[in-house]
N, C-alpha and C positions, 0 to 999 in steps of 0.2 A: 624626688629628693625633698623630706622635711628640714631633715638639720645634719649638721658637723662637727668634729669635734677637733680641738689644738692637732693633734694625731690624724687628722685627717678624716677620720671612720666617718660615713657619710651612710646615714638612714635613709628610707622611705619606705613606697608601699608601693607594688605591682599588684594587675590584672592578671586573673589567668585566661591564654588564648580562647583556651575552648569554652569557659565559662567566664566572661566578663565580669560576672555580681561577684568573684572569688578575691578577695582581696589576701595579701601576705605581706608582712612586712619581711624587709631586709635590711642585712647591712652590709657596705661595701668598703673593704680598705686594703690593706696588700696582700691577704690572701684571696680579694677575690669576693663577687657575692655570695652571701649566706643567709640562708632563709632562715628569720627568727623562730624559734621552736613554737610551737602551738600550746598552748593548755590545757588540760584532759580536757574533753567535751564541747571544745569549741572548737567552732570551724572556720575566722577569718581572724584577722591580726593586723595592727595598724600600727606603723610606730609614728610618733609626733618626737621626740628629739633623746638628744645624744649628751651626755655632760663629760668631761675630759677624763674620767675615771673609767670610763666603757660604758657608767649604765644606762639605759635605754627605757625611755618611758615609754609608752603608748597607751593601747585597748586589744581586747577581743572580743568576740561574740558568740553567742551559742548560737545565733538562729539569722542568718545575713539577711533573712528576706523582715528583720523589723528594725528599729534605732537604737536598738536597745544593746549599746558595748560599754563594759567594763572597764577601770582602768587597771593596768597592770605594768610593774618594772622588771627589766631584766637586768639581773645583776650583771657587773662586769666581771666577778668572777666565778661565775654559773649560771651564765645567759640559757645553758639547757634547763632549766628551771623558773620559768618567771613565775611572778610573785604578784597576787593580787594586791591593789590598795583597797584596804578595807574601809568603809568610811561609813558614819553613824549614819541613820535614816534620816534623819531632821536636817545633815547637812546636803547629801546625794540628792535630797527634794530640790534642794533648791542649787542644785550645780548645775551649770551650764559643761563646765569643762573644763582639764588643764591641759594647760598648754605649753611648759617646758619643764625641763627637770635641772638645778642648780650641782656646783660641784659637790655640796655638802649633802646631795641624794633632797633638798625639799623639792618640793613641785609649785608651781607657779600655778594658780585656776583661775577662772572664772563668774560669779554667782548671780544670781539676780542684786546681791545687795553690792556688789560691785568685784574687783580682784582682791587675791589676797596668795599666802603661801603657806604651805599643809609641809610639814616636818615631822619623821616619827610616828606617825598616826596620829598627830593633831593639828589641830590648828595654830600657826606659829604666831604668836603677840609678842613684845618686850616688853618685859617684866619692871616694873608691877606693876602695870596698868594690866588690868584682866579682860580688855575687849582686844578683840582681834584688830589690826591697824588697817584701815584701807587705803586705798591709795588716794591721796585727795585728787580730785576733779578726773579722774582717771573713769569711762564709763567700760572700757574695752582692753586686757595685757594681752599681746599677745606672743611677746619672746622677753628671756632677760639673760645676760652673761656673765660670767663669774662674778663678776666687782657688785653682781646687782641692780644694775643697769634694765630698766624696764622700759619695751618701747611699749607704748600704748594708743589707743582714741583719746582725746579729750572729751569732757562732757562740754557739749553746746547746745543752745536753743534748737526747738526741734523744725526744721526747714533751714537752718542755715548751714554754711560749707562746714564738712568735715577735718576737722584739725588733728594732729599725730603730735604726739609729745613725748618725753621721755622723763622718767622718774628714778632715782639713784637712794638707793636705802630708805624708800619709805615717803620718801619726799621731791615733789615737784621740780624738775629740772632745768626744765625751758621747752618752746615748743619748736618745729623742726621747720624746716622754709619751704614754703608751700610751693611748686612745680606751673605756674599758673600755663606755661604753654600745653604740656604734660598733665590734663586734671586726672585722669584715669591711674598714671602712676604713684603708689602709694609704697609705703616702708614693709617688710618682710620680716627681718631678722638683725639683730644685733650683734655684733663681731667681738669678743675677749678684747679687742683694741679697740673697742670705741664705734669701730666704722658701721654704716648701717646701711644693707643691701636695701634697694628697690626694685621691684618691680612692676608692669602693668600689662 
């Protein structure tokens, strides 16, 4: 299980028995699991999250045996069709990854130059300011929920404890209270209501 939506619909990604390297995403909600359709020409499928609309973000890949997966969304109203995200050369160099998809269909990523959110087939800034906004002190996003809600890493000196924060429209929120019995358990995903799963 990656993610969830208000609806329930609940993503992830199995192995297949006989070939372990075979990955497929699905989704499962009251009718049942459903194996997300495939791409022409590619042979594995990975979904990463769910937004309350049905549509479904993930990856695929042409060739499992290298790293090399694409992103791609599934509509919610023609998941038999996914949809590649096209993305310039100049930016895909330097992407690490995204890692959820919002109700208005942007994606949440990853970059060397830190997080950020891709809308439309660009990169989303607020106007007029013409640079893209990152997230201050933010090194790592790795889920966010309707309201915008971004849980993340904080940036910290390098050797000292890892901190988890959260960021709301763009800006610094507060940071989250460290587990000191528990160090191995860290935050996962953020809830439409605020709540934030952990696990370890």
């Amino acid at each position: 299980m990656n993610d969830q939506n208000r609806a329930g619909m609940i993503v992830g990604v199995s192995t297949h028995l006989d070939d372990p390297r075979e990955q497929r995403a699905w989704t499962f909600d009251a009718r049942g699991f459903t194996l997300l359709a495939q791409p022409a020409e590619y042979t594995d499928t990975w979904a990463t999250a769910v937004n309350d609309r049905g549509d479904i973000f993930g990856a695929a890949t042409r060739d499992r045996n290298t790293a090399e997966w694409e992103p791609f969304v599934w509509p919610a109203d023609n998941p038999a069709a996914p949809r590649a995200v096209g993305l310039p050369k100049e930016f895909s160099e330097r992407l690490y990854g995204f890692v959820d998809i919002d109700h208005d269909g942007s994606l949440i990523y990853n970059t060397h130059d830190g997080p950020g959110r891709w809308k439309d087939g660009g990169v989303h800034w607020r106007a007029p300011d013409a640079r893209p906004q990152p997230l201050p002190g933010c090194t790592w996003a790795f889920d966010m929920n309707r309201d915008r809600l971004v849980l993340g890493t904080e940036e910290t000196p390098f050797g000292t404890p890892q901190y988890y924060g959260v960021w709301h429209d763009g800006s610094y929120a507060g940071r989250l209270p460290a587990l000191p019995t528990h160090p191995l358990i860290a935050p996962r995903f953020v809830g439409d209501d605020g709540a934030i799963v952990f696990s370890g």
